[in-house]
SEVEX-34639 format. One record per atom (N, C-alpha, C): residue in one letter; x, y, z. Coordinates in steps of 0.001 Angstrom, whole numbers, padded with zeros to 6 digits, always signed. Last residue first. Example, Ala and Ser with C-alpha at 12.3 -4.5 7.8 and 13.67 -1.06 7.14 Angstrom:
2
s+012850-002250+007080
s+013670-001060+007140
s+012900+000030+007870
a+013190-005690+007800
a+012300-004500+007800
a+013200-003300+007800
This chain:
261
x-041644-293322-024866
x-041052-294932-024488
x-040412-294900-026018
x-042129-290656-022544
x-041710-291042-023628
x-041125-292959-023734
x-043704-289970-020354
x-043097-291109-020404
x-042583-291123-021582
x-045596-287018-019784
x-045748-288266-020377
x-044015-288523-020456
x-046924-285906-016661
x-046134-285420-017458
x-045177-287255-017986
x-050867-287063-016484
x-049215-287017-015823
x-048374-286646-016655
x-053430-286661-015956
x-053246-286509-016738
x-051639-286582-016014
x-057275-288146-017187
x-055778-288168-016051
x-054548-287951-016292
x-058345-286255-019477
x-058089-287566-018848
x-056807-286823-017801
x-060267-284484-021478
x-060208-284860-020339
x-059601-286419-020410
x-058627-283452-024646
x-059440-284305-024178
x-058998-284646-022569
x-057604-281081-027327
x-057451-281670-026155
x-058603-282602-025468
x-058796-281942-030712
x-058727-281370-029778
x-058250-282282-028716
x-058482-284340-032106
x-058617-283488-033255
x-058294-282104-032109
x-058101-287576-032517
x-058683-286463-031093
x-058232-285258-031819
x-056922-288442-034829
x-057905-289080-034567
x-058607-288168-033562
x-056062-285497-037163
x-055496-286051-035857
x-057396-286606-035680
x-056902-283618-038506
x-056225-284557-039751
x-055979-285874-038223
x-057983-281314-037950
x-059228-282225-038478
x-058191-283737-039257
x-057832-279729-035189
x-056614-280524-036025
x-057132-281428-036584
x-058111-276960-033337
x-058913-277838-033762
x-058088-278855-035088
x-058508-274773-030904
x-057863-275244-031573
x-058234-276721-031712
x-059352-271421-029917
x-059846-272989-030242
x-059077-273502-031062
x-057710-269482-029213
x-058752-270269-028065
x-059129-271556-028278
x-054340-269651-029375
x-055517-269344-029864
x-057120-270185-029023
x-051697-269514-028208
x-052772-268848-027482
x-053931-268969-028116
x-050279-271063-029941
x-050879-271736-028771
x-051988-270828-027706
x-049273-269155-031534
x-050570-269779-031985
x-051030-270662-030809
x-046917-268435-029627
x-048534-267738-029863
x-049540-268421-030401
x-045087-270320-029524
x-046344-269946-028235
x-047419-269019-028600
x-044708-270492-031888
x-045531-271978-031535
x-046053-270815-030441
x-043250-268411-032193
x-044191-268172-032819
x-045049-269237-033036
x-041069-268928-030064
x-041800-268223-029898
x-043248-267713-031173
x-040258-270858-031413
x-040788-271517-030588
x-041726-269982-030305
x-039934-270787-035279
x-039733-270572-034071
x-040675-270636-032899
x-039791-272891-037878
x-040822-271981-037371
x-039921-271842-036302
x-039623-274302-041536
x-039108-274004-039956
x-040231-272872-039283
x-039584-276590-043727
x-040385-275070-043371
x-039637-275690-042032
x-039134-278407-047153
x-038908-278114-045835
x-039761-276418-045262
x-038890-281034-049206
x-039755-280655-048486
x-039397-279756-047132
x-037224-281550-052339
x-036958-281311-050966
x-038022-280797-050298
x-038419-283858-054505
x-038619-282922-054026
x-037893-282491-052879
x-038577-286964-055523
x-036916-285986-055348
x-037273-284364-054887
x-040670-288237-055843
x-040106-287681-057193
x-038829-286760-056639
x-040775-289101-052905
x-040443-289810-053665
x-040133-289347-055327
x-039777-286281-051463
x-040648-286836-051423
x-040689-287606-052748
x-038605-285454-047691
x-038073-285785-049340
x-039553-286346-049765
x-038281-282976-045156
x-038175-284258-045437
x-037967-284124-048021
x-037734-280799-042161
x-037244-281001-043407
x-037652-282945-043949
x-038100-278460-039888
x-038737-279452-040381
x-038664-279716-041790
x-036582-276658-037669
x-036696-276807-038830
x-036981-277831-039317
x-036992-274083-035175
x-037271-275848-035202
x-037454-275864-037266
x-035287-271785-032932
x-036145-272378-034279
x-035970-274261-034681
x-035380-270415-029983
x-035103-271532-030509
x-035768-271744-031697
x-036510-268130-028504
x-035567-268062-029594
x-034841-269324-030523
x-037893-268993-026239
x-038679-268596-027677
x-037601-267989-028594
x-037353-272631-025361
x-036473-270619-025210
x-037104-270669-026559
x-037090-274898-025022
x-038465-273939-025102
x-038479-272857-025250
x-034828-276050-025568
x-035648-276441-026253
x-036737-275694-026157
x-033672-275002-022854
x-033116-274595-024288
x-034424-274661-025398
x-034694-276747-021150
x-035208-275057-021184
x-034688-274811-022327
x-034704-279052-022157
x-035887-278808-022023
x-035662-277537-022091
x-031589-279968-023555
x-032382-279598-022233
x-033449-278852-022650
x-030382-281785-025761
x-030693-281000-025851
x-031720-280536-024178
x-029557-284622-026282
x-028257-283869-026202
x-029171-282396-025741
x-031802-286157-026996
x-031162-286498-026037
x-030304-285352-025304
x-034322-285201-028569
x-033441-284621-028332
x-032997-284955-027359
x-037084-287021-030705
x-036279-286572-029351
x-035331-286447-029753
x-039972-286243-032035
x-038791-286139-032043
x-037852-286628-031163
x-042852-287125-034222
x-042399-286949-033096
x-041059-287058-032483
x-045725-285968-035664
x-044345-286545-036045
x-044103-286284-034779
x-049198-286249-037341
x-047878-286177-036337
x-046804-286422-036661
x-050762-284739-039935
x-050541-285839-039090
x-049529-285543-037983
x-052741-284495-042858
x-052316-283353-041763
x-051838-284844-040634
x-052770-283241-046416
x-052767-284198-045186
x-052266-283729-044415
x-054134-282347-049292
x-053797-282234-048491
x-054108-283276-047222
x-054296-281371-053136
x-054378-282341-051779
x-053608-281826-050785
x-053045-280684-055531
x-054293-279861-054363
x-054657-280906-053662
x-052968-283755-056227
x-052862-282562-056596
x-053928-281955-056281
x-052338-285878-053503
x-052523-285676-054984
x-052333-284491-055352
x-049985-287568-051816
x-050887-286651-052028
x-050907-286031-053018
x-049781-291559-052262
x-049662-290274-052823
x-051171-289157-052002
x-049903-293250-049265
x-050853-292925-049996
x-050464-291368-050476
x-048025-293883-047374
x-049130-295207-047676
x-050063-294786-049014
x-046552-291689-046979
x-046193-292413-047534
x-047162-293406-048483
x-048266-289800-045534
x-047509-289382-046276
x-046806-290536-047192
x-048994-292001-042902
x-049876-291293-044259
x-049338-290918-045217
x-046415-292068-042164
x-047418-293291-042296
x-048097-292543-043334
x-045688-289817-041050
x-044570-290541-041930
x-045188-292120-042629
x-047509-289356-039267
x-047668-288770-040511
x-046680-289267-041523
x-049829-290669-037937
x-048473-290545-037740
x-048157-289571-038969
x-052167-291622-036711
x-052071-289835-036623
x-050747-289911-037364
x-052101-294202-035779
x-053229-293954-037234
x-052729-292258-037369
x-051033-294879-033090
x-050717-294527-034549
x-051032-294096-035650
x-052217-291443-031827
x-052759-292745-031875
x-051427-293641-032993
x-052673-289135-029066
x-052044-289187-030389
x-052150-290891-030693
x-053909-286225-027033
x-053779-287816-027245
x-053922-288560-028779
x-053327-284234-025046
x-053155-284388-026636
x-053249-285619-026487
x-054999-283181-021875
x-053751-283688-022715
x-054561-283866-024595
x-056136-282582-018791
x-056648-282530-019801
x-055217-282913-020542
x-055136-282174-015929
x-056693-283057-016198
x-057486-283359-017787
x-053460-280988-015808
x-053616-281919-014829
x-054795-283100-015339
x-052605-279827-019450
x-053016-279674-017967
x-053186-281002-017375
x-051413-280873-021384
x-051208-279633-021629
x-052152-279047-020209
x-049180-284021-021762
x-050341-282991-020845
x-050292-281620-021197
x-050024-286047-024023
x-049192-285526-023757
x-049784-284622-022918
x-049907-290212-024876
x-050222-288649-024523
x-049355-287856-023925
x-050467-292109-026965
x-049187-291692-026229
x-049475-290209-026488
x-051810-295840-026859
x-051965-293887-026915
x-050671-293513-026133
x-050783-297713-028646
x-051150-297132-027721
x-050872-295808-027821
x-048632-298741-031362
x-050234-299362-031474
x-050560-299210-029874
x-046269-296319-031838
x-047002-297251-031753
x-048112-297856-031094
x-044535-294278-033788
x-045820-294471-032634
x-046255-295932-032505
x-040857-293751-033827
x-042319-294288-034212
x-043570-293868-033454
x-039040-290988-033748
x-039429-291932-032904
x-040670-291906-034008
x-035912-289015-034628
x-037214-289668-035337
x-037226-290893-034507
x-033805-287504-033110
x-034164-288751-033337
x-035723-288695-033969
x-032516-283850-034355
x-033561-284838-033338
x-033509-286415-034014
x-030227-282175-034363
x-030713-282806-034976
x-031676-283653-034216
x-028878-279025-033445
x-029094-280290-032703
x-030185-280997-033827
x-026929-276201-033081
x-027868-276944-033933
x-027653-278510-033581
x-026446-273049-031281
x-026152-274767-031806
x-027046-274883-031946
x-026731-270845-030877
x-026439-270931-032483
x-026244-272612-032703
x-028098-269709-029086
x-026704-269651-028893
x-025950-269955-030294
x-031193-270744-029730
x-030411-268702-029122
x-028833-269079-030171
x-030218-273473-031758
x-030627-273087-029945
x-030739-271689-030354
x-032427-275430-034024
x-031788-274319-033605
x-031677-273365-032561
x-033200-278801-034258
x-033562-277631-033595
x-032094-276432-033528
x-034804-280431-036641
x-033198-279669-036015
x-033941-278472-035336
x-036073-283324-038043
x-036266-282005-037078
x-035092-281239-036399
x-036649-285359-040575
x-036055-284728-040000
x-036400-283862-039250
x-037977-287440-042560
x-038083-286670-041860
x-037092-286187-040957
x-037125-290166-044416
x-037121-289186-044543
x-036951-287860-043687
x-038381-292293-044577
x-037413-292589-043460
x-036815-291089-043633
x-040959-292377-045920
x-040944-291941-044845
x-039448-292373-043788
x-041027-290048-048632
x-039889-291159-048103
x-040433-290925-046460
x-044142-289295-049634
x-043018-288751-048983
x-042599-290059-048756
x-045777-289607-053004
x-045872-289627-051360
x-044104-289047-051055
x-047831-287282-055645
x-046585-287756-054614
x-046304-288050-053003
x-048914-285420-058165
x-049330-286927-056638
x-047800-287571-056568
x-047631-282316-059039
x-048123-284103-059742
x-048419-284634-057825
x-048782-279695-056835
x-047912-280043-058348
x-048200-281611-058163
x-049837-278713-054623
x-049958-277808-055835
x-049327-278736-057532
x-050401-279777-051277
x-049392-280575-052566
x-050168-279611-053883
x-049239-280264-047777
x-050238-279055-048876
x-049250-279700-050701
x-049531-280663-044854
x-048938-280833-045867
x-049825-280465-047248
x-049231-279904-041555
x-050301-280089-042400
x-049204-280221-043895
x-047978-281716-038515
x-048072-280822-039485
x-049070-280826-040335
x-047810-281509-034786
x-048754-282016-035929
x-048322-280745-037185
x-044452-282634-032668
x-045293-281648-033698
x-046649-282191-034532
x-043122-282999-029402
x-044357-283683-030918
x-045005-282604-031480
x-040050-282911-029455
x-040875-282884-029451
x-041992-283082-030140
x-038030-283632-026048
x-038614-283985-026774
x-039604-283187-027744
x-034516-284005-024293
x-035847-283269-024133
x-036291-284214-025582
x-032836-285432-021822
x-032702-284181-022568
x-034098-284118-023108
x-033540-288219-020715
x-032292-287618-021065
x-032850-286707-022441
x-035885-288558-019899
x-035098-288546-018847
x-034140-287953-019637
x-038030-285549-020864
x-037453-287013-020868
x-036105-287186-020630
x-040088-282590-021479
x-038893-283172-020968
x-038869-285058-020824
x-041616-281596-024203
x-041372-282003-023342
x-039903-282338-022751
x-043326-279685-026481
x-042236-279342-026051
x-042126-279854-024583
x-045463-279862-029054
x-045420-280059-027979
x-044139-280535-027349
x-046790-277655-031571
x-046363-278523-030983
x-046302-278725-029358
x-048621-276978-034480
x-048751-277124-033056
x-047635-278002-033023
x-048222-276812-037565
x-049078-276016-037021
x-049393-276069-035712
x-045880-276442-039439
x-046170-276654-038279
x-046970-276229-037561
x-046334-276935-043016
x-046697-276044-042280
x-046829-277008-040977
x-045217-277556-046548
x-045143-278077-045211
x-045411-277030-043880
x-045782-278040-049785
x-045669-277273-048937
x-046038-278079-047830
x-044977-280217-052914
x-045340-280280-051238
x-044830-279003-050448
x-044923-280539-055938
x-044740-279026-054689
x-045438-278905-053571
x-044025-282940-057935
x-044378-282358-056890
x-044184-281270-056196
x-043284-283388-061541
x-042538-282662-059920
x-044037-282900-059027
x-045126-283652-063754
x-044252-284758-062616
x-043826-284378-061785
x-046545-281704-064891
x-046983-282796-064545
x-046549-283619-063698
x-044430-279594-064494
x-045716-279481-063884
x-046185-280571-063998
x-042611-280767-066336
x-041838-280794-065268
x-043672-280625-063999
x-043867-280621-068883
x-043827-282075-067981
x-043322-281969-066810
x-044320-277985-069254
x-045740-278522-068452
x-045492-279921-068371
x-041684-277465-069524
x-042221-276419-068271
x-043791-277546-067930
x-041116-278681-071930
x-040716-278890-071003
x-041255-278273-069479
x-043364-277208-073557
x-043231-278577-073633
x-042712-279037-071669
x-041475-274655-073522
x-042927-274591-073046
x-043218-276008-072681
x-039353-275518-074910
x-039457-274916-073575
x-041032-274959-072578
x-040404-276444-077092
x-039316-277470-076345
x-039957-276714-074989
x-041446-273533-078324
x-042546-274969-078212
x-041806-275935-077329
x-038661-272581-078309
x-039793-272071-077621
x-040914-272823-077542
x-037939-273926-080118
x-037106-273808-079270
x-038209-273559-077989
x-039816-272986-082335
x-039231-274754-082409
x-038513-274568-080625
x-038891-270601-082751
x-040286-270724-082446
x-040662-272476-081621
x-036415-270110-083467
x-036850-269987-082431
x-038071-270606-081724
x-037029-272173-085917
x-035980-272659-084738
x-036251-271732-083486
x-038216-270511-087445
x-038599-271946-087451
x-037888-272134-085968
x-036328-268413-087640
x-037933-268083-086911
x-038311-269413-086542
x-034450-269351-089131
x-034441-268843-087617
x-035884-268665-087211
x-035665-270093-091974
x-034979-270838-090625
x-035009-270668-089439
x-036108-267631-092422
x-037276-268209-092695
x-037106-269056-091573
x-033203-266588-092603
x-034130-265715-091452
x-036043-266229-091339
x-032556-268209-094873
x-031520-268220-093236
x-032923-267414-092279
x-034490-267502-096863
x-034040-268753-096281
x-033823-268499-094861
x-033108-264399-096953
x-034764-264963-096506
x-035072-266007-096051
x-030964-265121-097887
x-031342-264207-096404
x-032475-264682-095866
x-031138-266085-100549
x-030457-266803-099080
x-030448-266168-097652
x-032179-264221-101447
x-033388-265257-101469
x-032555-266095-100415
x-030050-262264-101499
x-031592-262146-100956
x-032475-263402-100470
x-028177-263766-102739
x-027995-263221-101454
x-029281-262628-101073
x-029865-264423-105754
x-029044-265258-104820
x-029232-264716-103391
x-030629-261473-105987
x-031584-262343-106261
x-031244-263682-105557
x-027560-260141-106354
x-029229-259566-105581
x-030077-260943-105424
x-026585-262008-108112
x-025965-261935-106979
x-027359-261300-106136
x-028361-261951-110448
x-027824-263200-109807
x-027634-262781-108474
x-028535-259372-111083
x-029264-259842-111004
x-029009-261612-109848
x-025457-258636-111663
x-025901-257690-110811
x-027207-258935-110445
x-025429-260694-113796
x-024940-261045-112728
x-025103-260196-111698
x-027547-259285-115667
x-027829-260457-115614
x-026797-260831-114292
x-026135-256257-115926
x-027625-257024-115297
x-027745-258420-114994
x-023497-257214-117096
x-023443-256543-115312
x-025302-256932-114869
x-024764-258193-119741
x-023763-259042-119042
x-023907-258823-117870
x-026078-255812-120811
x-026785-257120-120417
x-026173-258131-119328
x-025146-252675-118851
x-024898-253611-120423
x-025783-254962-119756
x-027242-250239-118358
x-026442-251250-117535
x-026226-252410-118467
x-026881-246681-119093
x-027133-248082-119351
x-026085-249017-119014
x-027216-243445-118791
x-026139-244390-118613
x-027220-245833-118809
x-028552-241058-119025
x-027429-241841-120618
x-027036-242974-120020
x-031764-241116-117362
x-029925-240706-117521
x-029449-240969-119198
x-033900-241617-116897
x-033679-240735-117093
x-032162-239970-116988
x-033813-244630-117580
x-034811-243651-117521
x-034464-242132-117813
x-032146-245355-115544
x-031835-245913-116947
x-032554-244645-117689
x-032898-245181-113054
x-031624-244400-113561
x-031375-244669-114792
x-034952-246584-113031
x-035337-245451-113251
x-034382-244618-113849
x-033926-248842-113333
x-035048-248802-114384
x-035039-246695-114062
x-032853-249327-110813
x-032016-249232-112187
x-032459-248898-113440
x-034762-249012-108853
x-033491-248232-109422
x-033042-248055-110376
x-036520-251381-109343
x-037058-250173-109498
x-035572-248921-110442
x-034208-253211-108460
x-034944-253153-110209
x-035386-251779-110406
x-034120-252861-106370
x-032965-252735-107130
x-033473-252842-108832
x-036108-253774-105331
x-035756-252338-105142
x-034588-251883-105941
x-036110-256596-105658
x-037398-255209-105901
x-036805-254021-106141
x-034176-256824-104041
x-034602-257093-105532
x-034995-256475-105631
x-035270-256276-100840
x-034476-255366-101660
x-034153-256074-103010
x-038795-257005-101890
x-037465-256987-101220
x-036767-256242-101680
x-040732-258148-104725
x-040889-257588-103143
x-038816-258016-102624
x-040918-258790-107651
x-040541-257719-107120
x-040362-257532-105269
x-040739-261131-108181
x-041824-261100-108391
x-041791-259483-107459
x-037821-262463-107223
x-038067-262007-108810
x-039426-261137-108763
x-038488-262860-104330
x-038106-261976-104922
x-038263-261520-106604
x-040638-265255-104779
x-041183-263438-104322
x-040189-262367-104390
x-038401-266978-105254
x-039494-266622-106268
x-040479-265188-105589
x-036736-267419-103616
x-036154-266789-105042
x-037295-266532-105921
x-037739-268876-101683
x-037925-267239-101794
x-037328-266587-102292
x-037795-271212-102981
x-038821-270769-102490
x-039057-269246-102456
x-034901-271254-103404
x-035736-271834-104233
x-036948-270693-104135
x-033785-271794-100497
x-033852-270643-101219
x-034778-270482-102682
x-035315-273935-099729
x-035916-272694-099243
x-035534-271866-099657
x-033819-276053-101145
x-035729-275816-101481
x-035766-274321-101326
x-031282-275611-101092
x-031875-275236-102370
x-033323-274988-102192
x-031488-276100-098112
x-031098-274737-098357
x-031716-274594-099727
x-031986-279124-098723
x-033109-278193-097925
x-032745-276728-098203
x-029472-279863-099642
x-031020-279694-100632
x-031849-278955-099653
x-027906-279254-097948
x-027853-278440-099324
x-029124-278515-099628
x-028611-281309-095970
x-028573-279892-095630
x-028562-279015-096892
């Protein structure tokens, strides 16, 4: 630490002598008041007047040569740090974009398709991960079961003669996992809930919010909620179309209020 202080004062012990700074300025002075006064500065007070100016200057300059180094040094860390955290985090956005709000024998159910949206590093999701809470009017909060799909169709009626028909290949705790989403990527799949503790009319009251929360293997929290009453509107839209789902639209079949298994 000394010798580095000697270099740098060293260093800018030499633009001071060479007039710039307050040195400088103290020479000018004294030359002038010499100039045109009687008074004279004996050799001895110059030569340590000189020292001390020339010392405490050139150690300012040092110290404030330093600090710039170190802010600047501080500020390269920061920056540094801001584009590894952008390389490695993930920023999975999560959007519900349809669901489906059934009854089963005990208390209710439901199947959502989401879309998943990734801005930051490739990352899959934990798929034991997912979560769905439903929030009643009344203020209770009910956590849903996470159900699999499995290898048959498991439909859902949105008329007598027409339904959603969902495959495993749609799942989304499957995709999300099997295969980082990259950067600016996107995936769109199912998930599907039940609510034992929870009754169908509760579960459809357009004051009910549904909050959809998961994780995603760099430690991201993944979450978005929506309310039921702002599922029934987008359900008014005429066409609806889900390019991430094997039946992408509703489809004619026979159609009965579905069985959850």
């Amino acid at each position: 630490m000394l010798w580095e202080w000697l270099k740098a004062t060293f260093s800018n012990w030499q633009s001071w002598l060479s007039g710039g700074g307050f040195g400088g300025a103290c020479v000018v002075l004294i030359a002038l008041v010499e100039q045109f006064t009687n008074w004279k500065l004996s050799r001895q007070w110059r030569i340590v007047l000189f020292l001390v100016v020339f010392v405490l200057g050139a150690s300012f300059m040092s110290w404030k040569s330093e600090r710039q180094k170190l802010l600047s040094s501080s500020e390269e860390i920061s920056s540094l740090k801001k584009q590894i955290s952008y390389l490695s985090q993930s920023a999975i956005g999560a959007q519900i974009e349809f669901a489906i709000l059934g009854q089963q024998p005990q208390g209710s159910h439901a199947g959502i398709i989401v879309s998943l949206h990734n801005s930051g590093a490739a990352s899959a999701v934990l798929p034991n991960s997912w979560k769905l809470t439903a929030v009643a009017e009344d203020g209770r909060v009910v956590e849903g079961w996470a159900n699999t799909l499995k290898d048959k169709n498991l439909d859902f009626c949105t008329s007598h003669n027409r339904g959603m028909r969902f495959v495993r290949g749609d799942a989304l705790y499957l995709k999300a996992a099997d295969s980082p989403i990259e950067r600016n990527g996107y995936k769109q799949g199912f998930l599907w809930f039940g609510f034992p503790s929870l009754s169908r009319a509760t579960l459809v009251s357009s004051g009910t919010k549904l909050i959809l929360s998961a994780q995603s293997v760099s430690g991201q929290d993944i979450k978005t909620e929506i309310t039921v009453a702002a599922l029934q509107e987008m359900s008014r839209q005429p066409t609806q179309f889900f390019a991430g789902i094997e039946n992408p639209s509703p489809i004619d079949m026979q159609c009965r209020e579905n069985q959850p298994y």
